[in-house]
C-alpha atoms as one frame of an Amber mdcrd trajectory, in Angstrom:
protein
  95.439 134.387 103.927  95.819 132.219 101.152  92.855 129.544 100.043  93.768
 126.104 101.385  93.728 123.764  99.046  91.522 120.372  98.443  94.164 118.524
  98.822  95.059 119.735 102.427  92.413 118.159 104.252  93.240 114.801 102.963
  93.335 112.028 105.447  95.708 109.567 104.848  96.562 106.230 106.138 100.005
 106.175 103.736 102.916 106.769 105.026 104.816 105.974 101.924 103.369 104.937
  98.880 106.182 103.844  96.869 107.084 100.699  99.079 104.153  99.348  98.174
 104.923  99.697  94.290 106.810  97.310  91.799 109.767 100.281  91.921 110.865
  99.748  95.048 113.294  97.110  95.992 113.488  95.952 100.104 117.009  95.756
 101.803 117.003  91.901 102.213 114.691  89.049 101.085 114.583  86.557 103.607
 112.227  84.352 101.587 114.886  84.108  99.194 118.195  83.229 101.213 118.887
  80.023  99.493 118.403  82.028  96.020 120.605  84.195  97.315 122.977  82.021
  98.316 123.204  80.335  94.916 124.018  83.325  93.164 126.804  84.478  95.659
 128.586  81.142  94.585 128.446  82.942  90.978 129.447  86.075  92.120 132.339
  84.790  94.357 135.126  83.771  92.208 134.596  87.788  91.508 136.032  88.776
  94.683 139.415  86.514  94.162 139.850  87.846  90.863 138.340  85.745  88.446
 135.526  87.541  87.410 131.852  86.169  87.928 129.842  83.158  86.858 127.173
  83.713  84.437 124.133  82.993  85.735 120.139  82.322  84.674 117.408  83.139
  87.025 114.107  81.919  86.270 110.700  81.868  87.822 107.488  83.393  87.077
 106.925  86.582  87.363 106.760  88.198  90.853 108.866  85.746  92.590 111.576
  88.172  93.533 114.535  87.311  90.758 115.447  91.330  89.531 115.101  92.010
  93.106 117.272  89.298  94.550 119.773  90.271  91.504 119.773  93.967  92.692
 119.717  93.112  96.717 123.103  90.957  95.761 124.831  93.112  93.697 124.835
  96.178  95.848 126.582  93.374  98.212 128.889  92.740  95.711 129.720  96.169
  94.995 129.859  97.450  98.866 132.401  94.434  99.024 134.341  96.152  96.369
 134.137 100.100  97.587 135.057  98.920 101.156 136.276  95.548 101.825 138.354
  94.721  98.613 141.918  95.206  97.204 141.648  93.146  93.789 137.665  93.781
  92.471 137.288  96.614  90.320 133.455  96.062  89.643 131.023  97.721  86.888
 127.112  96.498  86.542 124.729  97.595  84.405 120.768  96.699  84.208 119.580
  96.236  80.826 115.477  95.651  80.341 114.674  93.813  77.311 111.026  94.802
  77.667 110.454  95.002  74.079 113.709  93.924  72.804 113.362  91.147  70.088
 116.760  90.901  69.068 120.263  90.474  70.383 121.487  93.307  68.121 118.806
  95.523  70.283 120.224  94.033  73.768 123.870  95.312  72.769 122.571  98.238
  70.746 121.249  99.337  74.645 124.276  98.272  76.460 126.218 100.674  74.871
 123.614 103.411  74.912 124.253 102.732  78.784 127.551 103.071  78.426 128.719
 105.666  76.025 125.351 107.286  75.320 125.378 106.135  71.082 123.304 103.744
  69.482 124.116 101.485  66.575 121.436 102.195  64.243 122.403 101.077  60.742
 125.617  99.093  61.828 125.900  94.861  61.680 125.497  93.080  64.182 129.239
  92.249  64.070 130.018  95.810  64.327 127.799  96.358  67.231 129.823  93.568
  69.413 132.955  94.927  68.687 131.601  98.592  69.804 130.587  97.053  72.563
 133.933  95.154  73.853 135.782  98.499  73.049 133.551  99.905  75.727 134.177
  96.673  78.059 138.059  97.493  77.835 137.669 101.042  78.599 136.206 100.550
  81.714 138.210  97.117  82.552 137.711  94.844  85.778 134.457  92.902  85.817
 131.590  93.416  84.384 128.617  92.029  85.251 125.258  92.761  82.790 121.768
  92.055  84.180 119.274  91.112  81.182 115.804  91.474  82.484 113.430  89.590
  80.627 115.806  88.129  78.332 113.726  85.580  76.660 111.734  88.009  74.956
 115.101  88.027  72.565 113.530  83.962  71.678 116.140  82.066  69.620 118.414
  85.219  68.688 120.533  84.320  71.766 124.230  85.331  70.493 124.644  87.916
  73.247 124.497  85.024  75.743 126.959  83.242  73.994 129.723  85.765  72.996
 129.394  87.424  76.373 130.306  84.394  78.874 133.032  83.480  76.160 134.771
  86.907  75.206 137.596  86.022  77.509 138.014  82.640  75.712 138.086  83.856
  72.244 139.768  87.040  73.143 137.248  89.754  72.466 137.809  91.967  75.554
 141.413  92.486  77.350 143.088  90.239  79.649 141.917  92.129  82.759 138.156
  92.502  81.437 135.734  89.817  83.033 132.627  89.942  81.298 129.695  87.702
  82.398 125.666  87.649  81.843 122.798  87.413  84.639 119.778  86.260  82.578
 116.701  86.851  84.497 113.096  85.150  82.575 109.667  84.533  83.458 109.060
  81.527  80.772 109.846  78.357  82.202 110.384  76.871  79.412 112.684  79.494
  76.692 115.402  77.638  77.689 114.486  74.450  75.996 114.547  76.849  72.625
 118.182  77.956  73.308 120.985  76.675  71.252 123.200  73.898  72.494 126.345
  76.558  72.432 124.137  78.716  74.794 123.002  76.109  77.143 127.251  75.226
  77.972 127.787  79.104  78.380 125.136  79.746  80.842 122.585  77.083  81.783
 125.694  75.072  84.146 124.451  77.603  86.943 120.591  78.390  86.848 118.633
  79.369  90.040 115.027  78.449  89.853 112.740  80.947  91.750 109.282  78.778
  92.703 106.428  80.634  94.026 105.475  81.864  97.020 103.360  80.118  99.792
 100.808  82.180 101.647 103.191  82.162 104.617 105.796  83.746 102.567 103.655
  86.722 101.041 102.010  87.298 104.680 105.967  87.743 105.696 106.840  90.133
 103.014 103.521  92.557 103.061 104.220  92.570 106.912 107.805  93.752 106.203
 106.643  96.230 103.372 102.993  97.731 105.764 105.472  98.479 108.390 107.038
 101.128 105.959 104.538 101.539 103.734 101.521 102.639 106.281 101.112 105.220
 109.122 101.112 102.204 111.322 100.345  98.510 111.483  96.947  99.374 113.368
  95.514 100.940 110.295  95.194  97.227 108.919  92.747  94.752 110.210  93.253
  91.115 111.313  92.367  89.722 107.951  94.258  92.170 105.629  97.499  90.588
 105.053  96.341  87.157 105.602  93.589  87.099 103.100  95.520  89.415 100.462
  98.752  86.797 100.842  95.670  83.755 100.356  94.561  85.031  97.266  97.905
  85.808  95.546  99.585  82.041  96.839  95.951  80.374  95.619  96.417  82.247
  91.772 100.006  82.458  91.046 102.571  82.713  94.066 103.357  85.706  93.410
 104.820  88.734  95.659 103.711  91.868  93.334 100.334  90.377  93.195  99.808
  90.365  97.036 101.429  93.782  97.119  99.416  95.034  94.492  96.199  93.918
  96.506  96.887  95.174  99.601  97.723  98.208  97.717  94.486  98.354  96.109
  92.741  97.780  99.082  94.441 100.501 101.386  93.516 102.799  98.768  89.721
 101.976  98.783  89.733 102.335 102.601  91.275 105.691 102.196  89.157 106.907
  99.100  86.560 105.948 101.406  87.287 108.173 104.494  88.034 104.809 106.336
  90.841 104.094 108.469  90.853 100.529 109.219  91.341  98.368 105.910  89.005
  94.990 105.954  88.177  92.287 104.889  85.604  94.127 102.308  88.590  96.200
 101.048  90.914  92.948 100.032  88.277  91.674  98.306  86.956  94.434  96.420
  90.382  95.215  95.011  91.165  91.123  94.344  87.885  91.819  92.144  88.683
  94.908  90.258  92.978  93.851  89.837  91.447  90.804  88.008  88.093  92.892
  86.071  91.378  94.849  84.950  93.393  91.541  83.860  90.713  90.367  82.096
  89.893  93.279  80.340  93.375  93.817  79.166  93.692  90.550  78.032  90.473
  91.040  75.764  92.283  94.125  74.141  95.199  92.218  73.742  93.720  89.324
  71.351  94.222  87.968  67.901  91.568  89.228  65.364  90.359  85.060  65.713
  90.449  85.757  69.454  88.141  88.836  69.292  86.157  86.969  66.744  85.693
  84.468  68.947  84.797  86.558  71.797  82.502  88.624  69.627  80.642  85.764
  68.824  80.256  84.291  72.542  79.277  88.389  73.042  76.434  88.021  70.639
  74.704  85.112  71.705  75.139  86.840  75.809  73.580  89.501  74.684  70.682
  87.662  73.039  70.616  85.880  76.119  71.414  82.221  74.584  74.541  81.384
  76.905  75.412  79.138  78.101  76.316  78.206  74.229  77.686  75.179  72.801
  80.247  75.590  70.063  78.530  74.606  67.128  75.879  77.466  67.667  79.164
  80.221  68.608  81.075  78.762  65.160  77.412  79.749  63.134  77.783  83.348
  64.815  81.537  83.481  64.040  81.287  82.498  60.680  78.935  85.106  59.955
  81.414  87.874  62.053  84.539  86.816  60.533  82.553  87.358  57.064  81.771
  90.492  57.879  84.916  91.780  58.617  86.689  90.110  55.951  88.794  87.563
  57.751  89.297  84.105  57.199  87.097  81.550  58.271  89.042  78.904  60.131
  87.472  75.350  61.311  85.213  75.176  63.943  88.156  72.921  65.959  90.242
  76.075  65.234  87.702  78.645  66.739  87.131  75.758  69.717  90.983  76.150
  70.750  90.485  79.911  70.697  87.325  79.377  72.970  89.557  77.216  75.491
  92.162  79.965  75.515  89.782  82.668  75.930  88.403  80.179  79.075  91.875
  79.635  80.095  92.298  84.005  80.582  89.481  83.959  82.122  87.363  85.775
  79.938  85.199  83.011  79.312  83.361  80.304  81.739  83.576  76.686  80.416
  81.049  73.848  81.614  80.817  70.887  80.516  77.456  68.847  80.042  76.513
  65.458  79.004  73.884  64.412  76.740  72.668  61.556  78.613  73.460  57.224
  79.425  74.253  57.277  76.089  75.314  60.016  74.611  79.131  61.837  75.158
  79.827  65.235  77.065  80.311  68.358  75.209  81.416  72.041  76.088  79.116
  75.452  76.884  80.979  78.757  77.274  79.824  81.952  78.270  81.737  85.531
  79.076  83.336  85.701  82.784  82.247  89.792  82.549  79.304  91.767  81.724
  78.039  91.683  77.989  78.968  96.011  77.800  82.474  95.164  78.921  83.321
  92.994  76.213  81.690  95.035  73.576  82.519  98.084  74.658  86.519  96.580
  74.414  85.329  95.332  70.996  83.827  98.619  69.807  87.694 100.036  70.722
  88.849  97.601  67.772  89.150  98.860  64.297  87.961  96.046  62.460  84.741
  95.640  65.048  83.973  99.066  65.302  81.016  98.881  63.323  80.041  95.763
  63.963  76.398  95.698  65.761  77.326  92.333  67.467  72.940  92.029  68.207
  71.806  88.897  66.487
């Protein structure tokens, strides 16, 4: 008889995992009929022939745009497959994750549809390729940009799409139109006046969440997601739904905690998941953020930090900012980077509070005197210089004063 293995004796209180993951999109969104609704009165003037409105979704992130975009197209297209004479309907999803450029947007719309990319070609060039493509498949064509305003002011994809009709790039019975979906609220306001006409007349602002809300969609997603709803106590959903509508509102944070917490429980041999368990992984989710965004930092940002880190591990933190500017001065020196003002380093200090990696307090001097500023790490002293140590430039740096 063969061995058993460790993993066979594995209690589990997953049923399936993936529901509770960012890849997995639910069957309806309830929380977001009016959304919804709104971009149905784009899509419509699809189904009578016309070919879509473009559209802009924006929100931050986690507020359910890509996944109202997907839960509406498959409408759209089951319309077409069974209900509809006239639409002939093609979509494609295109992630700009990392995409600068509209050149790269189209370069990877045709990569999705013939398979080629347009390295070494114009940009001209690569917008005709891609309208020969349009006409070969015809109908309407609807193109979902995810994260579109990472392409910042290089917006001519979301001009010459809405208008190929107009100025006669694609065939008379090709209907191409744009779905922009972005997290910043405010790339817009850096779009050029042509782009605004094209595709700012119908915009769909997502708003976050209210606790309610989340508590509704982890309910929907724990019925799937876990064995059964008894494996979750009382305060699970309530208190994972609190913390995510308290920070930012947002569904894939609440998810991601309850997550987080189920899997503590279970790594734990336990089958109920608490109280204890939500706030243990609200802890660690955000130990993570902050650490990431520590890594993530300008060289004046881990200089900065590095400073703030010497004077914690010295034990002299609380510090004002004069006394972290003396230790940065003498860091940045070190490492051969420029010295910027003391105001300059102070703004760094306030975004580093504003992450979270820092604690700011303010104090006052007395009657007389004016407030000023103390800021000390959010983490422990290792965490930030063992993140430091992981930098080129700081790794040897002893950051002990």
């Amino acid at each position: 008889m063969a061995t058993m293995t460790e993993y066979a004796d594995i209690a589990t209180i997953f049923q399936d995992d993936e529901v509770l993951t960012e890849s997995w999109t639910p069957d309806d969104l309830p929380e977001r009929d009016e959304e919804i609704e709104q971009l149905r009165s784009a899509f419509a003037p699809a189904t009578r022939g016309a070919g879509a409105d473009s559209v802009f979704l924006y929100g931050k992130a986690g507020q359910g745009k890509t996944a109202t975009a997907r839960v509406e197209l498959d409408e759209l297209h089951d319309h077409a497959e069974n209900e509809s004479d006239i639409l002939d309907l093609s979509s494609f999803f295109i992630s700009c994750e990392g995409l600068t450029t509209s050149f790269q947007v189209v370069d990877q719309i045709v990569y999705q549809l013939c398979g080629t990319h347009m390295n070494g070609m114009s940009i001209g060039v690569a917008f005709d390729r891609m309208y020969e493509e349009f006409n070969k498949i015809g109908g309407t064509i609807i193109l979902v940009l995810d994260e579109i305003d990472n392409i910042g002011s290089d917006d001519d994809i979301l001009y010459s799409v809405p208008r190929a009709r107009s100025k006669n790039y694609v065939d008379d019975d090709v209907y191409p139109s744009v779905v922009g979906i972005s997290n910043n609220l405010k790339w817009h306001s850096s779009l050029s006046p042509k782009v605004k006409d094209s595709l700012y007349d119908q915009s769909v602002h997502f708003a976050p969440y209210d606790a309610n809300q989340l508590g509704s969609i982890l309910r929907r997603r724990a019925e799937k997601a876990f064995v059964n709803m008894d494996v979750l106590g009382d305060d699970a959903i309530p208190l994972a739904s609190a913390f995510a509508a308290q920070d930012k509102g947002s569904a894939r944070q609440a998810i991601n905690f309850l997550r987080k917490a189920a899997k503590l429980a279970s790594e734990n041999d336990e089958e109920t998941v608490l109280e204890k368990h939500v706030r243990k992984a609200e802890d660690l989710i955000e130990k993570q953020r902050v650490e990431e965004g520590m890594s993530s930092l300008t060289t004046q940002g881990h200089l900065a930090l590095a400073a703030t880190t010497s004077l914690e591990l010295a034990e002299k933190t609380p510090a004002r900012t004069k006394d972290i500017y003396t230790v940065y001065k003498k860091l940045a020196r070190r490492i051969e980077s420029e010295v910027i003002t003391m105001r300059r380093m102070r703004d760094h200090l306030n975004d580093l509070d504003m992450q979270g990696i820092l604690i700011k307090t303010v104090s006052n001097t007395g009657p007389r005197g004016g407030k000023y500023f103390k800021f000390e790490l959010s983490v422990e002293a290792e965490t930030a210089t063992d993140i430091l140590s992981d930098i080129t430039r700081f790794q040897d740096i002893d950051l002990r004063l």
